[in-house]
N, C-alpha and C positions, 0 to 999 in steps of 0.2 A: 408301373410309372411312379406310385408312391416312392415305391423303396429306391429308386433313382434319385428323387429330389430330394431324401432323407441323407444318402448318402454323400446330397453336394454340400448338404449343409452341414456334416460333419468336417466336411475338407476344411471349413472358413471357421474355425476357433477363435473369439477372442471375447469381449466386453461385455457387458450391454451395454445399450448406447445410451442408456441414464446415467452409466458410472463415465463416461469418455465426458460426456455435459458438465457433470460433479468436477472432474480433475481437473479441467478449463477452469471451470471457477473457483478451487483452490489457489491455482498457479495464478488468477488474475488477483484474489485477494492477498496473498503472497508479495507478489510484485508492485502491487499499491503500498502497502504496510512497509515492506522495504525502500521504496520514496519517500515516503513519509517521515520514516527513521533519517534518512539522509538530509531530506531537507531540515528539518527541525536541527542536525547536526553543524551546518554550516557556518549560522553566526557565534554558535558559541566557540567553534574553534577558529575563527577568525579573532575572535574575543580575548583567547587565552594567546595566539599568537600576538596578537597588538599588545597587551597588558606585559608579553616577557620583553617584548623589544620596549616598551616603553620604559620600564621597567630598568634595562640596562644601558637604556641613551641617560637615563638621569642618576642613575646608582641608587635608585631607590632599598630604601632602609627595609630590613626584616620586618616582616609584623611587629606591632609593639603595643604596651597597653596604654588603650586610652583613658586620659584620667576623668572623663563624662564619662566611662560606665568599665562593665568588665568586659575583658578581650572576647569577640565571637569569631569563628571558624574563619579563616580568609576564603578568600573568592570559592566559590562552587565550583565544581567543573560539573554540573549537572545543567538542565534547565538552560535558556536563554531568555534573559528581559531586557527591558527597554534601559531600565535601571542602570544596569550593565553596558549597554550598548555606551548613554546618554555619560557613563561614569569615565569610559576609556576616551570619547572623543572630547568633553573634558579634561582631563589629564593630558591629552595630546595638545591643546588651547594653551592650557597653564606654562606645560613646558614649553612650548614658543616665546612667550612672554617670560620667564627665564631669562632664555637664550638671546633672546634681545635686549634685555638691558643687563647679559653679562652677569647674575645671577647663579650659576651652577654650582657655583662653590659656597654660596650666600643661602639657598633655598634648594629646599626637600618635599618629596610630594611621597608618601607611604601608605599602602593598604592598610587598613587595619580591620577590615574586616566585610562582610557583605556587605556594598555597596557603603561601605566609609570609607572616607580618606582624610588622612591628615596631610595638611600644607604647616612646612614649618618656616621660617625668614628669622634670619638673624636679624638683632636691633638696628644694625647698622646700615641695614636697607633702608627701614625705614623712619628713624628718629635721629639725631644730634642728642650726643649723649649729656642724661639728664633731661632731656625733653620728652613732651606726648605730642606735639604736632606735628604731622604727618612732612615726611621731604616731598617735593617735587617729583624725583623718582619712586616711593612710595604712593604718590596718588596713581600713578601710571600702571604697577603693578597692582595694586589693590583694584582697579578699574577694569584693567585684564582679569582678574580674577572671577570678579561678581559676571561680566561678560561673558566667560567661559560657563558657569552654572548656574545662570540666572532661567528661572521658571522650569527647573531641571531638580530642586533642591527641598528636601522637607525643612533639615535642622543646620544651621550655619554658628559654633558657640566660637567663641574666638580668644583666647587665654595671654595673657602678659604675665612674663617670666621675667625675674631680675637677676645679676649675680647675689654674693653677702658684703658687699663692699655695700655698708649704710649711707644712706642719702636725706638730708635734715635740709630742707627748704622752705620760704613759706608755702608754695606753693603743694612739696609732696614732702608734710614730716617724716615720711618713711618710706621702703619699699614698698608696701601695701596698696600705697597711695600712686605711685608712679604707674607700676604691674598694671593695677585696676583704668589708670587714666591712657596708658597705650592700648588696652582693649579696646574703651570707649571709643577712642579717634577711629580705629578700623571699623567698629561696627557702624557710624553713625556715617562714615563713608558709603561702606557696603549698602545703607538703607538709600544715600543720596544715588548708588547708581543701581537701584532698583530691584533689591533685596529686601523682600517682605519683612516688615518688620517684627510681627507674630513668629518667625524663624527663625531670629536673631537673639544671641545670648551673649554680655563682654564680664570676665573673670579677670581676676586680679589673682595670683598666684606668688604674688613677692617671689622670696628665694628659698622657696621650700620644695621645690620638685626639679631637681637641677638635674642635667643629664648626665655631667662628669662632676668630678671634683671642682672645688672654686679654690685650688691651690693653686693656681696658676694665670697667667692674664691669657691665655688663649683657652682653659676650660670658664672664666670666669666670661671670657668673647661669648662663649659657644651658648652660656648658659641665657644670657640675654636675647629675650627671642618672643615673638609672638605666633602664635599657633590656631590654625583652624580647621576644625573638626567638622568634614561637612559630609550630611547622609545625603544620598538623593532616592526621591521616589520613586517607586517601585509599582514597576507599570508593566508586567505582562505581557508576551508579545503573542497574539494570536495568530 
């Protein structure tokens, strides 16, 4: 009778049923850890697709160096944060506000690096030339702007560029004087629609960092411009 029931048991070859228990729970550890992977995937490729279309609705400019500090890596393709998230649906804010007052050929919006961007506006947005007081249409866009990264934003420094064509007023003996007083008007905006002021920085740049030549009256258009450099905080998304 032994050697009978030795012999059924030979018939039925396979596991122990400790290791069938083990494999279960590899393949369950397995297929958690591969959700995980995918989820954590999702908004950043959402992220990198929103930033190329955005990117190409507005022609946004190659990376470029910023003159607050030295150029760091553009965007990650690693990791997703809040930074990121808060940076693109910004950039989509700003470009409407563009696109509505007609702007696209006036103003430029450029990565230049982890969670910076530059905004750049021709003068003619926003001054009557030889002036620092803000147009009409410039309060309007500078309003969109702070709206778009308001409580979103660590550092907001904002630069005034001139052409070399000298400007001797009472009011601005020089380019030094003008540059520096179109900053202030932006910033002192920026702070009335709710832009910490601890965040804010206005530079006066005369016409010493021109982007073309000033041999001509549309590099010397190009070169009058006010610029802002805005980081946003960096908030982890768990």
């Amino acid at each position: 009778m032994a050697k009978k029931r030795q012999s059924e048991d030979e018939g039925f070859p396979g596991a122990p049923f400790w290791m069938t228990t083990y494999g279960d729970m590899v393949t369950l550890l397995l297929t958690f850890f591969i959700l995980m992977f995918a989820m954590s995937s999702i908004n950043e490729q959402k992220f990198m697709q929103a930033a190329n279309s955005l990117a190409q609705a507005l022609g946004v400019l190659e990376k470029n160096v910023s003159v607050i500090g030295e150029l760091s890596p553009a965007i990650g393709t690693t990791g997703t944060s809040r930074e990121q998230i808060d940076m693109v649906e910004s950039m989509e804010q700003i470009a409407n506000v563009f696109q509505q007052e007609d702007l696209e050929d006036l103003a430029s919006v450029e990565v230049t690096g982890p969670g910076e961007v530059l905004i750049r506006m021709g003068d003619q947005v926003l001054f009557d030339p030889g002036e620092s007081q803000l147009k009409a249409q410039a309060l309007r866009v500078i309003a969109g702007i702070a709206n778009s990264v308001q409580g979103k934003t660590e550092t907001v420094y904002v630069e005034g560029h001139s052409d070399n064509v000298p400007i001797m007023t009472p009011e601005f003996p020089s380019n030094w004087e003008l540059s520096a007083a179109r900053a202030l008007s932006v910033v002192r905006l920026l702070e009335e629609q709710g832009i910490p002021p601890g965040q804010l920085a206005a530079v006066g740049r005369s016409q010493y960092v021109p982007l073309v030549p000033n041999d001509t009256p549309e590099g010397r258009a190009k070169n009058r411009r006010v610029e802002l450099y805005i980081t946003w905080s960096e908030q982890i998304n768990e």
